[in-house]
C-alpha positions as CSV (number, residue, x, y, z in Angstrom):
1,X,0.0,0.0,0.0
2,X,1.4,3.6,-1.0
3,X,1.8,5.9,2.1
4,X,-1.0,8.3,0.6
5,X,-3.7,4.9,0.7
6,X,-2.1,4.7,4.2
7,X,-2.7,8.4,5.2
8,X,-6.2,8.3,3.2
9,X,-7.7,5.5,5.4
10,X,-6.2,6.3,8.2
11,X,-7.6,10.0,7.9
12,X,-11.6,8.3,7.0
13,X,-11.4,6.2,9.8
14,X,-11.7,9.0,12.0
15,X,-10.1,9.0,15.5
16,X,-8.4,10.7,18.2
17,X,-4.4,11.3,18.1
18,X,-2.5,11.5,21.0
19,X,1.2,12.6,20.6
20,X,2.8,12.6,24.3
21,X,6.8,13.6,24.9
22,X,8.3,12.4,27.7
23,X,12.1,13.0,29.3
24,X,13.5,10.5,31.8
25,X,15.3,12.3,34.4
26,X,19.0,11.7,34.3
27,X,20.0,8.3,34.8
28,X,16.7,6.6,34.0
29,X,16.3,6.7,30.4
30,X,16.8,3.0,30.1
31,X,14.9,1.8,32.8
32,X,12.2,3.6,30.7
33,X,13.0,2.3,28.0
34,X,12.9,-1.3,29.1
35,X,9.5,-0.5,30.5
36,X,8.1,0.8,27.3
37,X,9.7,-2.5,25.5
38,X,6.6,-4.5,27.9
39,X,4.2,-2.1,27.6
40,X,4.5,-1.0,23.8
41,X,3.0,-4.8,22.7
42,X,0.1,-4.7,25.1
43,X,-1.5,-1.1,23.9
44,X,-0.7,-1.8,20.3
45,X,-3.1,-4.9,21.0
46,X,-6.1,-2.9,22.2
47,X,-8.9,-3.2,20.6
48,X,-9.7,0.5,20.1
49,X,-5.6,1.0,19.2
50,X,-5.6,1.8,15.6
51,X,-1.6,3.1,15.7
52,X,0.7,3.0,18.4
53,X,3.8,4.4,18.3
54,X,6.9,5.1,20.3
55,X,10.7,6.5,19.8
56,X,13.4,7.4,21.8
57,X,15.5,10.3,20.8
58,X,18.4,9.9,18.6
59,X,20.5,13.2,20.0
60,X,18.8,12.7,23.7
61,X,18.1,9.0,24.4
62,X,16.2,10.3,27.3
63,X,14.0,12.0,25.6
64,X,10.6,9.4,23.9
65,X,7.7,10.6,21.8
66,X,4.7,8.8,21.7
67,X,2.3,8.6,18.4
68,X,-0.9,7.1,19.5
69,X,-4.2,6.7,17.0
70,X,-7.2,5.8,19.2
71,X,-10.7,5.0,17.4
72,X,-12.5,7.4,20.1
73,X,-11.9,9.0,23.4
74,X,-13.8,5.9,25.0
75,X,-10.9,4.1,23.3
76,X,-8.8,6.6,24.8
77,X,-10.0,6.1,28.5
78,X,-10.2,2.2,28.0
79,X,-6.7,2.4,26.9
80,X,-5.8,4.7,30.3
81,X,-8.1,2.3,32.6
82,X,-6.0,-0.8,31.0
83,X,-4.2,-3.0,33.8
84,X,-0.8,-2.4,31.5
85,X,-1.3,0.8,31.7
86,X,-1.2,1.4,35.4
87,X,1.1,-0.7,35.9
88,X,4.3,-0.1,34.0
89,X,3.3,3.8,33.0
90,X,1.4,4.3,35.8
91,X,3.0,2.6,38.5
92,X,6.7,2.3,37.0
93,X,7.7,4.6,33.9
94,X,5.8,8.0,35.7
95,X,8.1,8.3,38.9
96,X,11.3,8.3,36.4
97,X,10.0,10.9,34.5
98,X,11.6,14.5,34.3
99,X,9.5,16.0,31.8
100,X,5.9,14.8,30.7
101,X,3.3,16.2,27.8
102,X,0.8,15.5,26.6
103,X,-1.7,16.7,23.0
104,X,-4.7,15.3,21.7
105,X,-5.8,16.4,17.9
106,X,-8.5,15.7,15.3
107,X,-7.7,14.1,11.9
108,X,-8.2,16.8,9.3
């Protein structure tokens, strides 16, 4: 499939983004990112997950941006309420964090 079939039907299929940026505070960056190694299978499975994406920072390994393509915002809250969820961002990948943001946007 050509990226502009990909962007096309990803566009008509409506949906909420969520692009977060987080920054691990110095000396945690890999604990994060062994966290978000468990956790990144586990959302990508949800059922109301249509994209799910996460990189680290090339320049700033500490640094991790977060694509995330949710059908709804019930999708959105399920995804939040998830037991993965509170667990290892919650519970584990939160407290390690420096810097945290977070943006939700329409498709256009």
């Amino acid at each position: 499939m050509n990226h502009y079939a990909t962007q096309k039907s990803l566009r008509d299929a409506g949906g909420l983004l969520v692009v977060a940026q987080w920054e691990a505070k110095p000396g945690e960056a890999d604990k994060v990112a062994g966290i978000l190694d468990r956790f990144l299978p586990e959302a990508q499975r949800e059922d109301g997950v249509k994209l799910f994406l996460i990189s680290r920072g090339k320049d700033n390994p500490a640094q991790f941006l977060f694509y995330e393509l949710f059908r709804d915002e019930a999708a959105f809250k399920a995804h939040q309420e998830s037991a993965h969820f509170k667990t290892w961002i919650a519970g584990e990948a939160l407290p390690l964090l420096a810097k945290r943001e977070r943006t939700q946007y329409g498709l256009l």
